[in-house]
N, C-alpha and C positions, 0 to 999 in steps of 0.2 A: 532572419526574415521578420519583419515587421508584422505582429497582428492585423488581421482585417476587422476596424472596429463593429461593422455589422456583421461578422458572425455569434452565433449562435453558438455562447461556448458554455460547459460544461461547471457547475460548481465543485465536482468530486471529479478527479480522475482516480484511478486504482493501476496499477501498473505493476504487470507480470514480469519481471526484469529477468529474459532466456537466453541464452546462448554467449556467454561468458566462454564457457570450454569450447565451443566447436569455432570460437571466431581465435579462442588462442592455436587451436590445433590445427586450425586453417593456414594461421604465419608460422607456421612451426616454435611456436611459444611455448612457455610452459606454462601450465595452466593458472596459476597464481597469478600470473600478466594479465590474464583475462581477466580476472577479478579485480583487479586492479583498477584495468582501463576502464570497469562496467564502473565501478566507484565514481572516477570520473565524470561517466556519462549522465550517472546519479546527479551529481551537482548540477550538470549544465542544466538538465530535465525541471530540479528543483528552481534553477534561477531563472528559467524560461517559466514557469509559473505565476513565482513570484511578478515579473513582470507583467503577465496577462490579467495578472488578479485573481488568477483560480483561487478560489477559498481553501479547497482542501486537496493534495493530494499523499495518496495513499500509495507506499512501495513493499512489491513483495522479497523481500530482504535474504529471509532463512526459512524455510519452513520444516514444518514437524519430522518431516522425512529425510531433510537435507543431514540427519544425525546420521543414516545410514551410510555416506559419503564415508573416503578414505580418511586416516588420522590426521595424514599428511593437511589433506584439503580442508577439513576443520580446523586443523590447527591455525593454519593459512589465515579462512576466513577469518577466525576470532581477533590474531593479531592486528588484521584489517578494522575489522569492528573498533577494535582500541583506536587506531591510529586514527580514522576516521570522527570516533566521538573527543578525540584529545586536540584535534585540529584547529586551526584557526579559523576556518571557515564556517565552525560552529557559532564563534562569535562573531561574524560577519553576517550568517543569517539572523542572529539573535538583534546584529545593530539594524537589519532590514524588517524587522517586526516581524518573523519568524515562529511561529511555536511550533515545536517539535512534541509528538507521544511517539511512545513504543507501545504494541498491543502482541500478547503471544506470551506461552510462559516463560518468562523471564526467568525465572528460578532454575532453570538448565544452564544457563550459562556461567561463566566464572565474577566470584563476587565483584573484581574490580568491574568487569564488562556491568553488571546489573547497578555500579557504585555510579558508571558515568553517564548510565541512562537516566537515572534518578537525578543526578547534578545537571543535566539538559534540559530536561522533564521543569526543572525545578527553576532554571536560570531564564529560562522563555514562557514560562508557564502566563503570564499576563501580556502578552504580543496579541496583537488583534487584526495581525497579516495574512497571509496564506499557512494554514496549521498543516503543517509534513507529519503523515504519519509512519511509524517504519513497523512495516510486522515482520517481526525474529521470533523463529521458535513459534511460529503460529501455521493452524490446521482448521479449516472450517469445518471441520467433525468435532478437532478440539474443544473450539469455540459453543458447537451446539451441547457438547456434551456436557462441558463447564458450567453454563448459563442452565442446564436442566437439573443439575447438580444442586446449585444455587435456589434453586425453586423448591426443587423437594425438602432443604436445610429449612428454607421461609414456611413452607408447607405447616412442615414438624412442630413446629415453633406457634403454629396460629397465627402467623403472621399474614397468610394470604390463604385462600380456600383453595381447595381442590379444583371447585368447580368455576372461579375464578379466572382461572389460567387461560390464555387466547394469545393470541400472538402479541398482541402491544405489551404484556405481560414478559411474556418471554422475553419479548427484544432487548427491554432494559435491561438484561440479564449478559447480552453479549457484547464483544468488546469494541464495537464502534457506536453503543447508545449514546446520543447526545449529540451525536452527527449525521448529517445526510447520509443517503446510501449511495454508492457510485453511481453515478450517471455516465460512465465510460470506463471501460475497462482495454487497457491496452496493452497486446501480450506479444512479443518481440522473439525474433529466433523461431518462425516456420512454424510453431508448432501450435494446435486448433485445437484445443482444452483449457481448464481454470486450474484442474492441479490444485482440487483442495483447497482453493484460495475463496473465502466471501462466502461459504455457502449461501447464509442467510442473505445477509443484500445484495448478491447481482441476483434478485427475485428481478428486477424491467433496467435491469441494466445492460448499455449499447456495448457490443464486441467490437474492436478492431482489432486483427491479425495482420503482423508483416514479417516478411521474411528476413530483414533487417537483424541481425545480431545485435542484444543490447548495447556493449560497445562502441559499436557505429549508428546507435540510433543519436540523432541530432535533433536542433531548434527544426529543422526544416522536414525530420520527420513527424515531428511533435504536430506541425502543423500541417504535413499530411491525415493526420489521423483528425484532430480540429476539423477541416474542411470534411469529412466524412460524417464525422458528426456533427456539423452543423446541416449537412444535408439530409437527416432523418427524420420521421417525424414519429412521434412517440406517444405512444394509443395505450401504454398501461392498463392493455387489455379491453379498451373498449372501443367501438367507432370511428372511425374517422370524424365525425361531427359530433361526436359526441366530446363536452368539457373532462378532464383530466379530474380523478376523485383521490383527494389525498388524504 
């Protein structure tokens, strides 16, 4: 589906990537298929970006609690993880001006997996296209707890005062500093929560929910959610007439 150049589109999307197991369990799959095809879907998501010119978008990949999953189903995931960052189509986003981060503790994973995010991290790091971010191993409690961590360290040290500390303070402190905050969050597979994802920055960021299992989300869902969002308008808490204060 062809963008419509006068809509109103989003510089951050952030994207809840759900229902992998219930659309394998749906074809009588086994659930690794699911993961699979969501992979997949991953791609097309990213290249459909890239086309629009979205500047950033952000996927929710693995999070903090996905460790409580079966062996089997990590184990899965991570081989996935490998195949996916050893791909070619790593270097294909990289030849489309591409930069990739990962945000989330990295240090849980196995050292190869943390070896080819650094080599990604490292091979795109000067692209100046749309930047993919992927949170693995990330928890927006994590994130707040890390970044407060970090403060008390600065604290101790004299580095910053006590009384100092305010939110612009903090911010720098978590792991999407230096980037917009999403202006659209889009969460796939039925289900009406964030699940730990963003605490800090969906503070005026837009929701779209669809029923839609990641797998079968497309270019032409992407662009159902786009039309939703470009029909919103966005008061950041103040007036309708009143200017946006950033």
């Amino acid at each position: 589906m062809t963008p419509d150049s006068s809509e109103k589109l989003p510089d951050h999307i952030a994207v809840i990537m759900d229902g992998n197991y219930r659309w394998a369990k749906g074809k009588g799959l086994n659930q690794n298929l699911g993961h699979r095809h969501g992979a997949e879907a991953a791609k097309l998501i990213v290249n459909s970006c890239v086309k629009r010119r979205i500047p950033y978008l952000t996927l929710f990949a693995f999070s903090s609690e996905n460790w409580m999953r079966s062996n089997s189903e990590i184990q899965s995931l991570m081989a996935l993880f490998l195949t996916v960052l050893k791909r070619k189509e790593i270097k294909q986003l990289h030849n489309n001006n591409v930069r990739l981060l990962f945000i989330g503790k990295r240090s849980a994973f196995p050292r190869k997996i943390q070896a080819h995010m650094k080599e990604v991290e490292e091979l795109t790091k000067d692209n100046t296209g749309t930047t993919v971010i992927v949170a693995a191993d990330y928890g927006g409690r994590w994130d707040l707890v890390n970044a407060v961590n970090h403060l008390v360290k600065e604290v101790k040290i004299g580095k910053i005062g006590s009384s100092d500390i305010g939110a612009d303070v903090l911010h720098k402190y978590t792991s999407l500093y230096g980037h917009p905050d999403p202006d659209l969050c889009i969460r796939t597979g039925g289900e009406r929560r964030i699940s730990n994802f963003l605490l800090w920055q969906f503070a005026y960021t837009e929701f779209y929910f669809t029923d839609v299992f990641w797998p079968d989300f497309d270019e032409a869902q992407l662009q159902l959610a786009l039309e939703d969002f470009s029909s919103r308008q966005r008061r950041y808490g103040a007036h309708e007439s009143m200017p946006k204060i950033i």
